[in-house]
C-alpha distance (Angstrom), angle and dihedral (degrees) to the residues before:
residue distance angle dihedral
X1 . . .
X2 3.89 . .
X3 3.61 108.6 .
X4 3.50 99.8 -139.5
X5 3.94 80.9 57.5
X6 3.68 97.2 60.0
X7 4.55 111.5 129.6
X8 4.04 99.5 -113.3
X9 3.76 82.9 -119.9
X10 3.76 92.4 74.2
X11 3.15 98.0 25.0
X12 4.46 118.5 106.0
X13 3.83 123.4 155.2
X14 4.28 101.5 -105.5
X15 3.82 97.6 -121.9
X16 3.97 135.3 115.2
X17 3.94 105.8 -58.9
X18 3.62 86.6 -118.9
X19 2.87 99.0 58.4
X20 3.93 100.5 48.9
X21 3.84 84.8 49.3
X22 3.71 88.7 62.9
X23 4.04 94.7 43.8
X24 3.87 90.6 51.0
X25 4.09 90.0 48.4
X26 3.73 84.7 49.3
X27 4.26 91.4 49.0
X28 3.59 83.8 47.3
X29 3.51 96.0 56.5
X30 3.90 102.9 39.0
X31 3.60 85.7 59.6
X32 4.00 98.4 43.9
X33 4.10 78.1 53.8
X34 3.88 89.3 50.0
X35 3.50 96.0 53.9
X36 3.44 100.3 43.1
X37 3.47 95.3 52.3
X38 4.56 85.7 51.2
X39 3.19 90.2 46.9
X40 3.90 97.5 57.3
X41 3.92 88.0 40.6
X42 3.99 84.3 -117.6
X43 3.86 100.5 -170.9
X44 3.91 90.0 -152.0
X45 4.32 93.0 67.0
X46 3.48 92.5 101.4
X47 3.71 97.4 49.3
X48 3.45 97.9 43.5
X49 4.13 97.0 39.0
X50 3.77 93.7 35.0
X51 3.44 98.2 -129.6
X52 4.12 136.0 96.8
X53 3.46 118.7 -81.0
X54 4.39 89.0 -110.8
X55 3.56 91.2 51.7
X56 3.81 93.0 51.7
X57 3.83 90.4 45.5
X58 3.89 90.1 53.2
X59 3.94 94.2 50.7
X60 3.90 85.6 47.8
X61 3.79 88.6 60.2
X62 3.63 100.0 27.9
X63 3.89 112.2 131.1
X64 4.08 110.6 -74.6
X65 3.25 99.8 -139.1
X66 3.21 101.5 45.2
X67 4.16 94.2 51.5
X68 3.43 84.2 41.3
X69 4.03 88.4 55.9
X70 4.14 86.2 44.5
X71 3.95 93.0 50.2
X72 3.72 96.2 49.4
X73 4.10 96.5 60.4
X74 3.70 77.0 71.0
X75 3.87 96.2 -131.0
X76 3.77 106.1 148.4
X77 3.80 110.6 -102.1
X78 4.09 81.6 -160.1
X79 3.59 154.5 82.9
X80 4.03 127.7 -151.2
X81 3.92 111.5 -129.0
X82 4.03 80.3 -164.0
X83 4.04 85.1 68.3
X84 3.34 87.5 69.7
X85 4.43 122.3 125.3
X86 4.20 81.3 -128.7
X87 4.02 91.4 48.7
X88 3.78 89.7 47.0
X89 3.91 93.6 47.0
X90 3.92 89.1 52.8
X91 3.83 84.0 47.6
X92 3.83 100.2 50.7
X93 3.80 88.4 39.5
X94 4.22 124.8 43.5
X95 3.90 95.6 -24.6
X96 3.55 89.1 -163.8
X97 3.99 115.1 159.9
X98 3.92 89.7 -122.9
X99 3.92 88.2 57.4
X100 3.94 89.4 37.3
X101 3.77 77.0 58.4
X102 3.89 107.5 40.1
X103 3.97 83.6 49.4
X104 3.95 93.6 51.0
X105 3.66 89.2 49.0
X106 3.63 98.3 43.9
X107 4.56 82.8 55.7
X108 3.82 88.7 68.3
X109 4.12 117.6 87.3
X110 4.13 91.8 -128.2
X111 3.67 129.7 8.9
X112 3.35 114.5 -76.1
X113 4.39 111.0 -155.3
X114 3.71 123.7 -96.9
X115 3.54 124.7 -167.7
X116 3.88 115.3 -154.0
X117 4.06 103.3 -138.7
């Protein structure tokens, strides 16, 4: 069988239990963020999920059980801004948290607010 033609029913990313466990909490969470931030009409979604405002408001009300379904293979639903070529420079160069920072900020489409505490 193709494995990109495997029923979501069967299908569950082959890696340490663990660490699927983890993945799936983190699915869980991206999309409890996700709909949170529809369901207040937070203007910043799209910048901060990468996608257009309809698309986020479709996977808020996308079928439960089938996300649900999707989420538990343990495939990551996500992508890490901090894998980024200008994350890793920062890294391999000063690695200071304020240019940890500058780079995370500079990932997202728009500026997104920070408050300084």
């Amino acid at each position: 069988m193709n494995e990109n033609n495997i029923p979501v029913a069967k299908a569950i990313f082959d890696t340490h239990s663990f660490v699927r466990k983890k993945i799936e909490a983190a699915n869980f969470a991206v999309i409890d963020a996700l709909v949170a931030m529809v369901e207040y009409q937070d203007p910043l979604a799209p910048a901060v999920f990468g996608a257009s405002a309809e698309t986020l408001t479709k996977l808020a009300a996308m079928d439960k059980a089938k996300l649900h379904a999707l989420l538990m293979t343990g495939l990551p639903i996500f992508l890490l801004r901090i894998a980024s070529p200008e994350f890793k420079a920062v890294l391999e160069g000063s690695g200071s948290e304020d240019a940890l920072l500058r780079a995370l900020l500079e990932s997202h489409s728009e500026q997104l607010p920070i408050t300084s505490l």
